[in-house]
C-alpha positions as CSV (number, residue, x, y, z in Angstrom):
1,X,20.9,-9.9,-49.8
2,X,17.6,-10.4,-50.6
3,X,17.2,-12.7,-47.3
4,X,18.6,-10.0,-45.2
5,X,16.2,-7.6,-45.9
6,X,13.5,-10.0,-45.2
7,X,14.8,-11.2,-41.6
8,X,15.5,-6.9,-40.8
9,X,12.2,-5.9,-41.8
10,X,10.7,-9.0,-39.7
11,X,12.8,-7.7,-36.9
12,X,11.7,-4.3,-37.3
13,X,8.1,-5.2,-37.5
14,X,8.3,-7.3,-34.8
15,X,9.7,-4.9,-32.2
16,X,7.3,-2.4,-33.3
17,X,5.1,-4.5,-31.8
18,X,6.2,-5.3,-28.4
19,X,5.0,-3.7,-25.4
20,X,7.2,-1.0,-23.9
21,X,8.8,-2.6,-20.6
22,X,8.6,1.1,-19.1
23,X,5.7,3.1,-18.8
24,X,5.7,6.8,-17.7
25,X,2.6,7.0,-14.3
26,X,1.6,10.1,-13.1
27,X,4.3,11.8,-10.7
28,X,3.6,10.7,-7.1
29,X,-0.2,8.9,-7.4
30,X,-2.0,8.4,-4.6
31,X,-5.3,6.4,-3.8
32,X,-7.9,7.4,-0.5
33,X,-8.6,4.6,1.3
34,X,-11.7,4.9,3.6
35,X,-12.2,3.8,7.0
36,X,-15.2,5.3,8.5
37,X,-17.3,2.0,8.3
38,X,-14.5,-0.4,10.4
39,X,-14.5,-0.9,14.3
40,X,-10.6,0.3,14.2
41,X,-11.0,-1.1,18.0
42,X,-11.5,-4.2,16.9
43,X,-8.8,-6.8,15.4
44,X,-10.5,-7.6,12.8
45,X,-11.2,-3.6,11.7
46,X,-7.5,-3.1,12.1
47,X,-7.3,-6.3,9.6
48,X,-9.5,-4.5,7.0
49,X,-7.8,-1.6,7.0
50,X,-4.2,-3.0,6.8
51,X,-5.7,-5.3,3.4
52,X,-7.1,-1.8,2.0
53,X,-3.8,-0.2,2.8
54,X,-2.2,-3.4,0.5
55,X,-4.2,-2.9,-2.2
56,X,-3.9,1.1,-2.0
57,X,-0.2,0.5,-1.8
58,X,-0.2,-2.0,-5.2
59,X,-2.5,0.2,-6.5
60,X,-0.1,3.7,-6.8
61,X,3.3,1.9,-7.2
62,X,2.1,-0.2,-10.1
63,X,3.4,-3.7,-11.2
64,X,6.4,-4.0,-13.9
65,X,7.0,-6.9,-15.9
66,X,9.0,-10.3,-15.1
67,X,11.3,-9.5,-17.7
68,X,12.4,-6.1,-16.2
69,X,14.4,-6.7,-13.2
70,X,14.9,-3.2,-12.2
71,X,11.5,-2.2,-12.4
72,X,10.6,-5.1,-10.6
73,X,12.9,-3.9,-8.1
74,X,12.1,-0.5,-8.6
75,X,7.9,-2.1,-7.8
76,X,9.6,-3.7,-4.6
77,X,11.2,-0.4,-3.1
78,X,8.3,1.4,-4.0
79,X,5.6,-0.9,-2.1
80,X,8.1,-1.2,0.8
81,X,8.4,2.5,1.5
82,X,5.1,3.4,0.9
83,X,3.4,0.9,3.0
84,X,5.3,2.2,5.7
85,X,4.7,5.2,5.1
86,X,1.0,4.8,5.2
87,X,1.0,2.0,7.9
88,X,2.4,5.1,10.3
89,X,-0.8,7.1,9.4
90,X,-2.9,4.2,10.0
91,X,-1.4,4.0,13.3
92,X,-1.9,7.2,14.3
93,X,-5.4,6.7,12.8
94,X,-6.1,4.0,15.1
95,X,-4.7,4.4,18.1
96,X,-7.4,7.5,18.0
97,X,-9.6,5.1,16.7
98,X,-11.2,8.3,15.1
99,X,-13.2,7.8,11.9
100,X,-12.5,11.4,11.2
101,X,-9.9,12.1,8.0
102,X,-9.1,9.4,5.4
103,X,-6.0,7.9,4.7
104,X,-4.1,8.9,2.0
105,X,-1.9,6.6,0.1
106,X,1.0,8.6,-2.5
107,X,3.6,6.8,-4.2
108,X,7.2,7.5,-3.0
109,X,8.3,7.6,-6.6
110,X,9.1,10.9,-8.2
């Protein structure tokens, strides 16, 4: 009896400890990402913008970790809609090839 207790209170302790696999973000982040200082005429401007998009894109849908599968999914979905979403505005941003407005990058997650 004795050794039960032990091993549940080792248990308990122990999962006390563990990280939480789910964590609650802000409802729809978004992240700016600036473009007034690349040639969007250029390839390599386009380039920049389209690596700052990326990180922009990582940045508000977050990571999850290897041992969730459906957030990892959840990460996938999340990345793949919203770089779309903000790869349209960046198109529309440089086929004007205006430096006006910024591009704003928001999460598709509610």
């Amino acid at each position: 009896m004795k050794k039960l207790l032990i091993l549940a209170a080792l248990a308990a302790a122990a999962a006390a400890g563990q990280p939480a696999f789910a964590r609650t973000a802000p409802a729809n982040p978004s992240v700016v990402v600036q473009h007034k200082d690349l040639d969007l005429r250029t390839e390599a401007g386009t380039r920049t913008l389209d690596r700052r998009i990326w990180r922009a894109v990582v940045a508000v849908c977050g990571t999850a970790s290897d041992f969730d599968l459906e957030g990892r999914n959840d990460v996938r979905e999340c990345r793949r809609e919203t770089r779309q979403l903000a790869t349209a505005k960046a198109g529309a941003v440089v086929a004007g090839a205006t430096r006006a407005d910024p591009i704003r990058v928001t999460s598709i997650q509610k």
